[in-house]
ROVEXVO-812438 format. One record per atom (N, C-alpha, C): residue number from 0; atom name; x, y, z. Coordinates in Angstrom, 3 decimals. Example, Ala and Ser with C-alpha at 12.3 -4.5 7.8 and 13.67 -1.06 7.14 Angstrom:
2
(0 'N' (13.190 -5.690 7.800));
(0 'CA' (12.300 -4.500 7.800));
(0 'C' (13.200 -3.300 7.800));
(1 'N' (12.850 -2.250 7.080));
(1 'CA' (13.670 -1.060 7.140));
(1 'C' (12.900 0.030 7.870));
//
This chain:
214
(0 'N' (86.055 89.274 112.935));
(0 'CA' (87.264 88.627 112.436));
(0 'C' (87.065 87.121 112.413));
(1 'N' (87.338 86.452 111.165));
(1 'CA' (87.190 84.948 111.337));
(1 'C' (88.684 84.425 110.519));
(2 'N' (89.374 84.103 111.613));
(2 'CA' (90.509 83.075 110.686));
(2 'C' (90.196 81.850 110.165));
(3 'N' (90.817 81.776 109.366));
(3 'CA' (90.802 80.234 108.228));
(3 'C' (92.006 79.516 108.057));
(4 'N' (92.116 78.313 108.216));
(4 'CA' (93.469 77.364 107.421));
(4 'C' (94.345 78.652 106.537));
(5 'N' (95.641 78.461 106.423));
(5 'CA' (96.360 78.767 105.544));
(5 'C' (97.216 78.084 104.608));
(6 'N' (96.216 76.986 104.170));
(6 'CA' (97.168 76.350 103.332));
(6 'C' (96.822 76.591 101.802));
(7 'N' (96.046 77.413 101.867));
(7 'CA' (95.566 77.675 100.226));
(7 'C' (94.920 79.094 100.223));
(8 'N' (94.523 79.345 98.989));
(8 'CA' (93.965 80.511 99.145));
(8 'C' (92.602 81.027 98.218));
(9 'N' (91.703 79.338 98.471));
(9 'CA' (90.795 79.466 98.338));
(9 'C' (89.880 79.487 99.248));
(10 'N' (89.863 79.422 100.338));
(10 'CA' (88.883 80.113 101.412));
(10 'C' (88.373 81.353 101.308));
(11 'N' (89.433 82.707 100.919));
(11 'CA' (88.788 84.335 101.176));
(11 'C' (88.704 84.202 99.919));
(12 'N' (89.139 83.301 98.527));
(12 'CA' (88.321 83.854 97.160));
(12 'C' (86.729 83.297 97.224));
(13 'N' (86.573 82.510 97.991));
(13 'CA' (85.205 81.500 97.936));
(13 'C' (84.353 82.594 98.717));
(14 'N' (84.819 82.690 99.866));
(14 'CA' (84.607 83.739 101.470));
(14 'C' (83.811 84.910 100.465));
(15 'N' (84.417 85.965 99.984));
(15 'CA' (83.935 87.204 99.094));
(15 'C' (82.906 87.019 97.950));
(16 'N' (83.419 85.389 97.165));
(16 'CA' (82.102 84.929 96.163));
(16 'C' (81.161 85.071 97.058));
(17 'N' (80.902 84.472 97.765));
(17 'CA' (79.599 83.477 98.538));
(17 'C' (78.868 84.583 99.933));
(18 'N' (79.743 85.777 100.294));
(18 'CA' (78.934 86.636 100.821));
(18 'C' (79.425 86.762 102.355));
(19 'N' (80.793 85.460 102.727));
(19 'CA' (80.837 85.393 103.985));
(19 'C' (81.588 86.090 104.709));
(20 'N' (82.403 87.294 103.246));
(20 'CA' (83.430 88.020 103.886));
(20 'C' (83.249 89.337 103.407));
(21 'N' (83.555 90.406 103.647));
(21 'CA' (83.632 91.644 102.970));
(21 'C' (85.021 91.801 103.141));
(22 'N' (86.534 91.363 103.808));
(22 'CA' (87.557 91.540 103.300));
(22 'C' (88.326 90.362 103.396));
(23 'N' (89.327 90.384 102.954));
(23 'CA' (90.483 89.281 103.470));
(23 'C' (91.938 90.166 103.434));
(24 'N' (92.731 89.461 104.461));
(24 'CA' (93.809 89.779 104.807));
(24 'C' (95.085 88.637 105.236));
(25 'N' (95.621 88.287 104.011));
(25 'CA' (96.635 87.171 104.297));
(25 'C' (97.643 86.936 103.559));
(26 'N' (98.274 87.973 103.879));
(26 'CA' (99.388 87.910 102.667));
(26 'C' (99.539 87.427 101.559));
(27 'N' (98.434 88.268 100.721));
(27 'CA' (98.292 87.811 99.718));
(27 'C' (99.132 89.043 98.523));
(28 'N' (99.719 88.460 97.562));
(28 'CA' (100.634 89.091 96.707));
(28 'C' (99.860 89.704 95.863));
(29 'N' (99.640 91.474 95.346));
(29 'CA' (99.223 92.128 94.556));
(29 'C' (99.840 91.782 92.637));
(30 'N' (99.525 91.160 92.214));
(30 'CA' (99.588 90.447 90.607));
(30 'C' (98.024 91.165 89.672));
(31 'N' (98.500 91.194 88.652));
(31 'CA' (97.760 91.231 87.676));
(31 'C' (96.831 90.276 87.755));
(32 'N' (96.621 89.365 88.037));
(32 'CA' (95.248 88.401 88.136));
(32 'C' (94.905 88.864 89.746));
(33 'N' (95.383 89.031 90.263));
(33 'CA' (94.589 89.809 91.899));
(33 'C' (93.609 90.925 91.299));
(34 'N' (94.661 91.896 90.368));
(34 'CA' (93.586 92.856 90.860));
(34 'C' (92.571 92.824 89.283));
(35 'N' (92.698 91.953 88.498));
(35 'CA' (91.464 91.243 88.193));
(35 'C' (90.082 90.991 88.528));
(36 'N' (90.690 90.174 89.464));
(36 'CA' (89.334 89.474 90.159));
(36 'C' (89.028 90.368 91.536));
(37 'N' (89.950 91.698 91.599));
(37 'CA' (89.456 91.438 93.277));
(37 'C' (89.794 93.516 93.281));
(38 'N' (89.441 94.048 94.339));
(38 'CA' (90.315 95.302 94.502));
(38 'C' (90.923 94.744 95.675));
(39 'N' (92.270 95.644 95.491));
(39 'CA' (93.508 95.392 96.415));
(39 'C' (93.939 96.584 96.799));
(40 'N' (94.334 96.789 98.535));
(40 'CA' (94.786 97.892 99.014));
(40 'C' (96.293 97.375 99.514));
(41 'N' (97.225 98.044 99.096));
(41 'CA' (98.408 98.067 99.604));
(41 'C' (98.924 98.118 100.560));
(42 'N' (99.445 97.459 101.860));
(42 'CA' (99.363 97.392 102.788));
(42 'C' (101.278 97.408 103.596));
(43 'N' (101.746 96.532 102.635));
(43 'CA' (103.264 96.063 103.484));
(43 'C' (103.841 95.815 102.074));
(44 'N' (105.046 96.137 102.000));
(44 'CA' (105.591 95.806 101.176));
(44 'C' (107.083 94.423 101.618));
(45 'N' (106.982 93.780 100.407));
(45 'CA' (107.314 92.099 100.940));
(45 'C' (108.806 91.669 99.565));
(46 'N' (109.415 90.454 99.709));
(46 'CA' (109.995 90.131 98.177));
(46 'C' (110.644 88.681 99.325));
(47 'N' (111.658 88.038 99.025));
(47 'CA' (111.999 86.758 98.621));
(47 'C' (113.033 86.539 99.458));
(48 'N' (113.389 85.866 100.663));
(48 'CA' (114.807 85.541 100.970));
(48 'C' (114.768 84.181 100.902));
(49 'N' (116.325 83.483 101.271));
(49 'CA' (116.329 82.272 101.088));
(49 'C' (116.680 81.875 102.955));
(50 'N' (116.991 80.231 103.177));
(50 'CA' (116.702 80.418 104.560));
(50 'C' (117.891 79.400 104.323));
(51 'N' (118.739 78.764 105.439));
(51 'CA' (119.964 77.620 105.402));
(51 'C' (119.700 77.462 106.675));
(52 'N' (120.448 76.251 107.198));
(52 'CA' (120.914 75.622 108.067));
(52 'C' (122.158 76.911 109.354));
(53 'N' (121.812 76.891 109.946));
(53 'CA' (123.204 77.727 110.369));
(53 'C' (124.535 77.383 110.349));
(54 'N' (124.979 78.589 109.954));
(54 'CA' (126.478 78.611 109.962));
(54 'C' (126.404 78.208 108.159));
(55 'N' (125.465 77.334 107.591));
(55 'CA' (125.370 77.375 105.728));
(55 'C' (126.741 76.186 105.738));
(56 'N' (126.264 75.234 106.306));
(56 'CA' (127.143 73.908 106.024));
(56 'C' (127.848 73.330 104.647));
(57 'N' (126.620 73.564 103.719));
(57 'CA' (126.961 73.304 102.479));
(57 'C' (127.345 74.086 101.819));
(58 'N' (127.301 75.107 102.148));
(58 'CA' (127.847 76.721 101.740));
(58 'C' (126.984 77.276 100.244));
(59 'N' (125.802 77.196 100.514));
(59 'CA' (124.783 77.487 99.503));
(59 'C' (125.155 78.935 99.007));
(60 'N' (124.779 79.347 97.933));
(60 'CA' (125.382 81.070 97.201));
(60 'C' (123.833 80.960 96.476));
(61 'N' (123.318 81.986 97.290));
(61 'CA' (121.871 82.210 96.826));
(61 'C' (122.029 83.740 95.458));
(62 'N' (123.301 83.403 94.776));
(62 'CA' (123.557 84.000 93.340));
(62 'C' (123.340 82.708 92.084));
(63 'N' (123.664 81.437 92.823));
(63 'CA' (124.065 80.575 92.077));
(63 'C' (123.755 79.131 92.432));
(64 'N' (122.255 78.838 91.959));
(64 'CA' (120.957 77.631 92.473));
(64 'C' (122.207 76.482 92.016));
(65 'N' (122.373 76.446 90.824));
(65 'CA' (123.517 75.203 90.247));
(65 'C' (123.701 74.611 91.041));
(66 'N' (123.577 72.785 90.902));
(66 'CA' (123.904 72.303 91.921));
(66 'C' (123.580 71.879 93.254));
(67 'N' (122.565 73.059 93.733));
(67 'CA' (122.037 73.072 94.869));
(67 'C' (120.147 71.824 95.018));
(68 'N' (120.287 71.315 96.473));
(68 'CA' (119.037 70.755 96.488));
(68 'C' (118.128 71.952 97.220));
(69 'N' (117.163 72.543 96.452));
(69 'CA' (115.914 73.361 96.991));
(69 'C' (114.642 72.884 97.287));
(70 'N' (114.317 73.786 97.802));
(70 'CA' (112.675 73.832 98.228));
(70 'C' (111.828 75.116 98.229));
(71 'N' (110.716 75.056 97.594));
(71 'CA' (110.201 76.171 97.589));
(71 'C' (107.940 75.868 97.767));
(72 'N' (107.932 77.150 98.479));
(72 'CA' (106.384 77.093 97.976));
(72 'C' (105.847 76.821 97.197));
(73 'N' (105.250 75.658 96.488));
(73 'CA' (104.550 76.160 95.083));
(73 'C' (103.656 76.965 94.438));
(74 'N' (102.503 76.889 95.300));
(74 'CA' (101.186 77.487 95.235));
(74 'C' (100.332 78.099 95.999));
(75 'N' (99.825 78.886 95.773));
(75 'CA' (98.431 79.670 96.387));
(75 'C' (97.743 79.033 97.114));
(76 'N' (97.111 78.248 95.858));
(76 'CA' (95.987 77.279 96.166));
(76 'C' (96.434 76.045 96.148));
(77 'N' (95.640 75.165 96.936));
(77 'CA' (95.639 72.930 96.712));
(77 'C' (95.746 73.119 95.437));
(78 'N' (95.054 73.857 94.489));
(78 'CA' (95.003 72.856 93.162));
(78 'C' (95.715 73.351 92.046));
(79 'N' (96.639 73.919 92.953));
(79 'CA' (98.096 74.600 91.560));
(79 'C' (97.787 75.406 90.652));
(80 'N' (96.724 76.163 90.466));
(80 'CA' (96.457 76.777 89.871));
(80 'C' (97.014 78.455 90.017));
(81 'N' (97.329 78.546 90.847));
(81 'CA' (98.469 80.086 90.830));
(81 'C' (99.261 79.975 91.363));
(82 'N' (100.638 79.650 90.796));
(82 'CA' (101.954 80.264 91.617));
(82 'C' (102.232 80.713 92.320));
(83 'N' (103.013 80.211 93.385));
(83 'CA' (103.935 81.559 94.117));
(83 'C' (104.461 82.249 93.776));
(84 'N' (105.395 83.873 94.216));
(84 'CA' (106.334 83.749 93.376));
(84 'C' (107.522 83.462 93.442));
(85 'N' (108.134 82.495 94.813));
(85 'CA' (108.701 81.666 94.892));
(85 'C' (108.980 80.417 93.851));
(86 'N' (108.056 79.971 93.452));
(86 'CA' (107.620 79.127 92.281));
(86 'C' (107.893 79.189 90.957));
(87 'N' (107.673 80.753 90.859));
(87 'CA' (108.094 81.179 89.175));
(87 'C' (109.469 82.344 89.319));
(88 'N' (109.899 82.067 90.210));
(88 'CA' (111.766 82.929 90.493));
(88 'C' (112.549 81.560 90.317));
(89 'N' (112.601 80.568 91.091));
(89 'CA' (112.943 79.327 91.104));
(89 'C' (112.973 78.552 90.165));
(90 'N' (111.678 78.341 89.099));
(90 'CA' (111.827 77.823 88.153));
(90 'C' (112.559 78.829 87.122));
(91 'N' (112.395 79.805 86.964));
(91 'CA' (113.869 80.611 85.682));
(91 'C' (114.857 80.818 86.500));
(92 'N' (115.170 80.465 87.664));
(92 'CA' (116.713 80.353 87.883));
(92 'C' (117.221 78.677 87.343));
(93 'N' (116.372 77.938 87.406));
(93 'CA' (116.869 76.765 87.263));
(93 'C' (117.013 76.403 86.082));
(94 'N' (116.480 77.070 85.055));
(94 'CA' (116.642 76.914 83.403));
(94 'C' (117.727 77.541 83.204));
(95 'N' (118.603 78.551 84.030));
(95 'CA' (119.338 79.103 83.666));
(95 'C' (120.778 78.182 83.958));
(96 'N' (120.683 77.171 84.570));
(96 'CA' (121.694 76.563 85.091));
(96 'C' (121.917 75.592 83.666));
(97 'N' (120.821 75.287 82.791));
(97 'CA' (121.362 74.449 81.762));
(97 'C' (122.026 75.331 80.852));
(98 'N' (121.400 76.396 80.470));
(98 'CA' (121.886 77.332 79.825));
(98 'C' (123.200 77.788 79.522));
(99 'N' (123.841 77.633 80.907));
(99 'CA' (125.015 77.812 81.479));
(99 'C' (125.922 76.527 80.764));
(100 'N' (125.465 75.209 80.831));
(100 'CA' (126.394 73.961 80.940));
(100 'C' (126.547 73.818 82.505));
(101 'N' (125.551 74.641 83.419));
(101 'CA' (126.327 73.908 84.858));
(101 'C' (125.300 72.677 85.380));
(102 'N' (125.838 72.421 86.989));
(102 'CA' (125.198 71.118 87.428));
(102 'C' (123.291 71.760 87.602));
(103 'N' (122.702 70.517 87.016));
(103 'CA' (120.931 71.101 87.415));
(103 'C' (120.934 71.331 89.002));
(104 'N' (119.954 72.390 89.148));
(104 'CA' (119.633 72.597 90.746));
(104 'C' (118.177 71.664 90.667));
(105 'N' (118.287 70.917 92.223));
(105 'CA' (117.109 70.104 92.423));
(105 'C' (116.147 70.945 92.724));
(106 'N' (115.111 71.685 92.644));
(106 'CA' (113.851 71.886 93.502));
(106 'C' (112.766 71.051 93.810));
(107 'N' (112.220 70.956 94.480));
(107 'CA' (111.114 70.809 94.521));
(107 'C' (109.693 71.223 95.345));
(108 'N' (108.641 71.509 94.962));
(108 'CA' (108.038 72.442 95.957));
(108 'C' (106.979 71.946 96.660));
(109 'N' (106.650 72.278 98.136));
(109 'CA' (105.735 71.733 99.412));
(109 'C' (104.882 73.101 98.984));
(110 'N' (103.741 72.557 100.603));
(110 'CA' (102.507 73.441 100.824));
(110 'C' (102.986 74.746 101.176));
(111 'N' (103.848 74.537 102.325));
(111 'CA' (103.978 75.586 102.838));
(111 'C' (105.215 75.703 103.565));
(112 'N' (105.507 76.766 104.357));
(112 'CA' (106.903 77.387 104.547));
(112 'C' (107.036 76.556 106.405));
(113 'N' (106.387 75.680 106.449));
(113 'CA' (106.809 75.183 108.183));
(113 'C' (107.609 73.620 107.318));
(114 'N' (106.524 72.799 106.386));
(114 'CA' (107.481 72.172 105.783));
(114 'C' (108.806 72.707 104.795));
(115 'N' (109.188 73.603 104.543));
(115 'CA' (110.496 73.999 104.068));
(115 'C' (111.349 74.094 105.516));
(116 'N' (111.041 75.038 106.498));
(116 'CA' (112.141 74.884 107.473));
(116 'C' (112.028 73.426 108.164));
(117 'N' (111.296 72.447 107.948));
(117 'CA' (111.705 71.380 108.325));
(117 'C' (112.973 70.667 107.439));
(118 'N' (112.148 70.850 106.159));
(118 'CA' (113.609 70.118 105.402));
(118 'C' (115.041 70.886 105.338));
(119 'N' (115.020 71.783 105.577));
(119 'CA' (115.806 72.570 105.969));
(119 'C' (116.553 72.071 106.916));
(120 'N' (116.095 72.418 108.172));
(120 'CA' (116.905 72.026 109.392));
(120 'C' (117.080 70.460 109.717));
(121 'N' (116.449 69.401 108.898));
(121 'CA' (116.865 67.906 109.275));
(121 'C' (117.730 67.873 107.870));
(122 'N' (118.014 68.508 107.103));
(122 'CA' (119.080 68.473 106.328));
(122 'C' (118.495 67.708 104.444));
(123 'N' (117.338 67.392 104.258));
(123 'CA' (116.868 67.018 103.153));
(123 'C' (116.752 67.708 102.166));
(124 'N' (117.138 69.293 102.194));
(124 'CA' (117.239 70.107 101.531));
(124 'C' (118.405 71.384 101.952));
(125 'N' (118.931 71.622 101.276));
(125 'CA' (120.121 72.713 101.639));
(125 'C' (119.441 73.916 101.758));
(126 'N' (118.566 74.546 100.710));
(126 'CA' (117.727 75.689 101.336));
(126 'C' (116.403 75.858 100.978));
(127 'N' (115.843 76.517 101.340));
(127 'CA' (114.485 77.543 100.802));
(127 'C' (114.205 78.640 100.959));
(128 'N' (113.267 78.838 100.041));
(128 'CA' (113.039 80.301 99.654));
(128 'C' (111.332 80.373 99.909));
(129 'N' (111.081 81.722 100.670));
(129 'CA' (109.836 82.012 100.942));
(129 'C' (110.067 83.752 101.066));
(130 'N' (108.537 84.078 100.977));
(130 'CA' (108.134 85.810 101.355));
(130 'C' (109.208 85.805 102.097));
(131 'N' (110.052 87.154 102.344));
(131 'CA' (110.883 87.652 103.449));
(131 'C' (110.092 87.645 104.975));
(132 'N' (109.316 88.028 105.103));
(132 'CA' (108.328 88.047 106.367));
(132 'C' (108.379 86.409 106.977));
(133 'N' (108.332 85.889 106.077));
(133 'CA' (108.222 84.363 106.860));
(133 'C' (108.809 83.670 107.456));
(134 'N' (110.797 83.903 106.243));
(134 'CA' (111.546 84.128 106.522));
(134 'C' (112.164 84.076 107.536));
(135 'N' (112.007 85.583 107.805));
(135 'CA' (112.623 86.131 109.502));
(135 'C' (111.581 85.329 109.876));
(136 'N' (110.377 85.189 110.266));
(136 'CA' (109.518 84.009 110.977));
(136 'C' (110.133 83.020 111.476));
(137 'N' (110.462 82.268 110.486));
(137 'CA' (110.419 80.980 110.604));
(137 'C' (112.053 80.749 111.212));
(138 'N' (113.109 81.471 111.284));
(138 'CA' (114.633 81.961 111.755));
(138 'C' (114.696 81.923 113.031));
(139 'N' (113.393 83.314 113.523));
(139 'CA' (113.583 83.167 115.138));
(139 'C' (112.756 82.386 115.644));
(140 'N' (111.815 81.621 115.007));
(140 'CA' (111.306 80.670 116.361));
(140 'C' (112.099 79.299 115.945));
(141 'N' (113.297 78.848 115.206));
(141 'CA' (113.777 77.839 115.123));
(141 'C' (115.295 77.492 116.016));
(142 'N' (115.041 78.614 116.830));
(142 'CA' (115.753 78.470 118.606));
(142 'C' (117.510 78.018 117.247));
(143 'N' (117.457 78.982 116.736));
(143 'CA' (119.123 79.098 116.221));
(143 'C' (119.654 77.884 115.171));
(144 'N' (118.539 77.181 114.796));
(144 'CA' (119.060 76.134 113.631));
(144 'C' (118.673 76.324 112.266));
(145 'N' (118.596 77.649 111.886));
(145 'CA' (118.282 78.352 110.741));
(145 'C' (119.112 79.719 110.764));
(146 'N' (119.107 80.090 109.199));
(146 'CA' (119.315 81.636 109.288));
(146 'C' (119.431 81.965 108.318));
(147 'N' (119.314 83.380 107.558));
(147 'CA' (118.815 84.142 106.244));
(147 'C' (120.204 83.844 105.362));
(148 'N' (119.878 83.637 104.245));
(148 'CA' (120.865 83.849 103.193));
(148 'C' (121.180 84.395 101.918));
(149 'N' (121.799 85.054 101.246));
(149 'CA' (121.773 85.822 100.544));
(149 'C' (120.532 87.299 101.353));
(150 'N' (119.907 88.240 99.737));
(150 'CA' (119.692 89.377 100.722));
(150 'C' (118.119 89.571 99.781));
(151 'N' (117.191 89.938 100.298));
(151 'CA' (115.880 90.198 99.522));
(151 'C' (116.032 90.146 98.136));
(152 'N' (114.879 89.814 97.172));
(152 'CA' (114.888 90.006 96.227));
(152 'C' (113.614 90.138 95.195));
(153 'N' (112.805 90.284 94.171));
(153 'CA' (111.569 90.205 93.585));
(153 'C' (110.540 90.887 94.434));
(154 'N' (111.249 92.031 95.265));
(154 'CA' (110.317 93.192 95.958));
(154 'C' (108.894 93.473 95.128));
(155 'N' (107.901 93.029 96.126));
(155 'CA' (106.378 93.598 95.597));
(155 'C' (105.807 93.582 97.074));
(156 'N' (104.241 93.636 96.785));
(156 'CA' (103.481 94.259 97.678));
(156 'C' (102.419 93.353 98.446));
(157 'N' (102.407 93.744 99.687));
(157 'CA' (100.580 92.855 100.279));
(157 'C' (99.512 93.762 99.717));
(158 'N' (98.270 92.748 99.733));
(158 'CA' (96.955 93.478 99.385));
(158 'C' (95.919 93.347 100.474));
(159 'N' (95.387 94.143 100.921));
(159 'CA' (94.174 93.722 101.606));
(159 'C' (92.793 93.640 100.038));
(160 'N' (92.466 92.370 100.379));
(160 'CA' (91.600 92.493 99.226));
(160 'C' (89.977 92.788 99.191));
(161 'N' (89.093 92.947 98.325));
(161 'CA' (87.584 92.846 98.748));
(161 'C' (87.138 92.879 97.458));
(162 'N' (85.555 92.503 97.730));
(162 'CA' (85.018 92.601 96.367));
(162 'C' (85.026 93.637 95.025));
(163 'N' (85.567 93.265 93.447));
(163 'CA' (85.295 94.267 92.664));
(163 'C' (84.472 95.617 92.895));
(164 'N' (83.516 95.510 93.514));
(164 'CA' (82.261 96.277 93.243));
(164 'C' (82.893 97.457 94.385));
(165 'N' (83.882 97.128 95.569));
(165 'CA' (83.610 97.584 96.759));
(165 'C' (84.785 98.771 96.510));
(166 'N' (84.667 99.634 95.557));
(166 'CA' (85.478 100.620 95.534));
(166 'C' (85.695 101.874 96.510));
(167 'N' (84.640 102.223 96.964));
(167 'CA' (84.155 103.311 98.343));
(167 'C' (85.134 102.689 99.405));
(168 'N' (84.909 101.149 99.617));
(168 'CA' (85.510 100.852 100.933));
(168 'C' (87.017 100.731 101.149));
(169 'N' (87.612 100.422 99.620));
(169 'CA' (88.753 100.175 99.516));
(169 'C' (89.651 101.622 99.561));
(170 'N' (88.805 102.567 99.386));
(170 'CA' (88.980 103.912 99.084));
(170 'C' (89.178 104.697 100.783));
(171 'N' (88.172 103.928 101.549));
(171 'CA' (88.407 103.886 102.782));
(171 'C' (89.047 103.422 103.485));
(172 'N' (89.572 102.076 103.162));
(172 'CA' (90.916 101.510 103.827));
(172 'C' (92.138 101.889 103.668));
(173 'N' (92.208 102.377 101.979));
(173 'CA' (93.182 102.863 101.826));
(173 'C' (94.100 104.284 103.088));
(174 'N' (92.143 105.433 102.872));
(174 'CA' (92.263 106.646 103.789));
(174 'C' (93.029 106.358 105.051));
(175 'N' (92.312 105.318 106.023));
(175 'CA' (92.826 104.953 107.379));
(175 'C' (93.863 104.363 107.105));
(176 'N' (94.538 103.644 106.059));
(176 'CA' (96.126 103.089 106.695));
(176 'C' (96.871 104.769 106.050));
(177 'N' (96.606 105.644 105.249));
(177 'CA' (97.418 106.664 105.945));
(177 'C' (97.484 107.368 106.840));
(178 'N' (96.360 107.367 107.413));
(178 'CA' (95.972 107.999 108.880));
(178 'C' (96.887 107.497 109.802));
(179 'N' (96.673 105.859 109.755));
(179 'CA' (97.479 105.406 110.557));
(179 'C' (98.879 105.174 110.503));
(180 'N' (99.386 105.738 109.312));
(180 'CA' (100.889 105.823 109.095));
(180 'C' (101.074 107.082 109.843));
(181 'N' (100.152 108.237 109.365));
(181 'CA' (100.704 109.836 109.566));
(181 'C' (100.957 109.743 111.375));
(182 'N' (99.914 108.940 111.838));
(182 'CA' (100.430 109.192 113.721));
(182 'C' (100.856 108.336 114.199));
(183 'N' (101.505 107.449 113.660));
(183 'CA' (102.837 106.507 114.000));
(183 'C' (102.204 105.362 114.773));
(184 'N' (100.789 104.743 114.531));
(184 'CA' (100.378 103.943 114.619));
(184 'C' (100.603 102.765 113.693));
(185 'N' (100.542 102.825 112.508));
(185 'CA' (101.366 101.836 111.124));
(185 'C' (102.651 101.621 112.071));
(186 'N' (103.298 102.022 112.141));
(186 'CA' (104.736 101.950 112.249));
(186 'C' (105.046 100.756 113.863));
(187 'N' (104.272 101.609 114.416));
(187 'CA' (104.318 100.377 115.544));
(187 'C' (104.028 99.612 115.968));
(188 'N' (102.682 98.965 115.155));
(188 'CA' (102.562 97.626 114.902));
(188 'C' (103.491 97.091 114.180));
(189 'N' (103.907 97.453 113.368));
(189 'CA' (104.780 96.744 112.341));
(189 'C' (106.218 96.689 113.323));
(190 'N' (106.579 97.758 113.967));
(190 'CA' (107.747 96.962 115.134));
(190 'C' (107.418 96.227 115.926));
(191 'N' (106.108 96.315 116.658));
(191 'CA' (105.898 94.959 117.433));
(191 'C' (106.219 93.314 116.941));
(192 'N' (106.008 93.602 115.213));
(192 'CA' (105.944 92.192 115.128));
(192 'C' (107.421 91.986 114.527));
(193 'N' (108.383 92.916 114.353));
(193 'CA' (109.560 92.846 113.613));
(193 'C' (109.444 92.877 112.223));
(194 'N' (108.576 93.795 111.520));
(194 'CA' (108.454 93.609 110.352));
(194 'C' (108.657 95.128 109.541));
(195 'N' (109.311 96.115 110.703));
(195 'CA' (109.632 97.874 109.603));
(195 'C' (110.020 97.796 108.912));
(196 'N' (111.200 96.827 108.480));
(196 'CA' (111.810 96.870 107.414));
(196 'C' (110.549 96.696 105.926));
(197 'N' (109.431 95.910 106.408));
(197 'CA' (108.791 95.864 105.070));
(197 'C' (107.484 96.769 105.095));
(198 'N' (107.929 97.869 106.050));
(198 'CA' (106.652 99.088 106.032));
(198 'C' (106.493 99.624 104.533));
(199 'N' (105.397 100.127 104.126));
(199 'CA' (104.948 101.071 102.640));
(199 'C' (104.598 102.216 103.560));
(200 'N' (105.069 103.081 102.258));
(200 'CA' (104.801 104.422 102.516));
(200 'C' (103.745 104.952 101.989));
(201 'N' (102.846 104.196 101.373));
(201 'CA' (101.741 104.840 100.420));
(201 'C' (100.893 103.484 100.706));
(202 'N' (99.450 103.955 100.618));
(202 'CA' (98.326 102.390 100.629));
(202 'C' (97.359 102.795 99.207));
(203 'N' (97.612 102.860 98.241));
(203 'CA' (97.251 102.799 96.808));
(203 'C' (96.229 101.709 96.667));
(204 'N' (95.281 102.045 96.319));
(204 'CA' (94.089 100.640 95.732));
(204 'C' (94.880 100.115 94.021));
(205 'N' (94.682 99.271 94.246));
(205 'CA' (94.628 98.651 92.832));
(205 'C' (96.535 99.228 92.242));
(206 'N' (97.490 98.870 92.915));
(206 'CA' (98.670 99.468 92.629));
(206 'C' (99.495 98.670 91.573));
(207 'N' (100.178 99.403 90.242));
(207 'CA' (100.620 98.656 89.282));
(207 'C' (101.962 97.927 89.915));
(208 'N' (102.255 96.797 90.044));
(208 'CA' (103.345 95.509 90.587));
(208 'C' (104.152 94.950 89.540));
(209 'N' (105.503 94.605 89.894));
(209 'CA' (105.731 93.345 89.320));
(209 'C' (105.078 92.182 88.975));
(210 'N' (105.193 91.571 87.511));
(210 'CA' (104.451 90.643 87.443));
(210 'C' (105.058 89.467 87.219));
(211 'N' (105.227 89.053 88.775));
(211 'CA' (105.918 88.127 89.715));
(211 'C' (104.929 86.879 89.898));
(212 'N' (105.107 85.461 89.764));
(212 'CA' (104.184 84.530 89.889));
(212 'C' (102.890 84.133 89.620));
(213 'N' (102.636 84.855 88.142));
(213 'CA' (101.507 85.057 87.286));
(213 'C' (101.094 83.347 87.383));
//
């Protein structure tokens, strides 16, 4: 096992070019350009909440961006080259506000989801939106000056990924995470960390997705 920075997600595409990895595992979103470049095993299934201030001071309506100052993930990678899909939900909600005749919603988007609950909780932004998993993350270790708003949304999937070529193995990872669903091993890792709600019931290689943050 070797962890890496998470501020991009060119480390495990470089990692698998260059020979230094045979998998990666980092919540990475199953898209039509994933399973492109890569095979992907299905692992957790994930989608979108938004996060406020507690108690929602400004009284944000995560139906209705109008108006509102946001924050969101932008990218994958440093060099903007793939979306979140934080990134591309956010930007067609916000076209929709002219559309309308209502007030523009501000966004604008950081690296990552520790700077959103900062602007968040010192008040420079009314909300953000990240993976649901992070979400609840980032809620309970902010000792009660955060909390979820509105309710999931743009439901898709994690991938464990590996090289094109490595179809046997993916075929094998797939095998063992049902193994490990069928004897209730899946399941209780995923309560250890508070995350059943985004258990899968199936680990599918290469599974057809929403095409969410292309």
């Amino acid at each position: 096992m070797q962890p890496y920075s998470l501020d991009g997600s060119e480390w495990h595409v470089l990692g698998r070019s260059l020979g230094d990895a045979d998998i990666s595992v980092s919540s990475s979103v199953i898209t039509a350009s994933s399973r492109w470049n890569w095979k992907n095993v299905q692992y957790m299934k994930t989608g979108l909440r938004w996060i406020v201030r507690a108690g929602n001071p400004t009284g944000f309506n995560a139906d209705r961006l109008c108006g509102h100052a946001l924050q969101y993930e932008a990218n994958y990678d440093k060099g903007g080259n793939r979306r979140s899909i934080a990134a591309a939900h956010v930007a067609q909600r916000v076209k929709e506000c002219a559309k309308l005749g209502l007030p523009e919603a501000h966004a604008n988007g950081v690296h990552n989801v520790d700077e959103e609950a900062t602007a968040v909780t010192d008040g420079s932004v009314e909300a953000a939106v990240m993976e649901s998993p992070a979400a609840e993350y980032v809620v309970a270790r902010s000792n009660g000056a955060l909390e979820l708003a509105g309710t999931q949304w743009e439901a898709t999937v994690y991938g464990i990924q590996l090289n094109t070529g490595a179809g046997d193995f993916a075929d094998l990872i797939s095998r063992t995470l049902t193994s490990l669903a069928d004897d209730g091993t899946y399941g209780r890792i995923l309560e250890k960390w508070g995350l059943s709600a985004y258990a899968s019931s199936e680990f599918p290689v290469d599974p057809s997705t929403p095409e969410v943050g292309e």
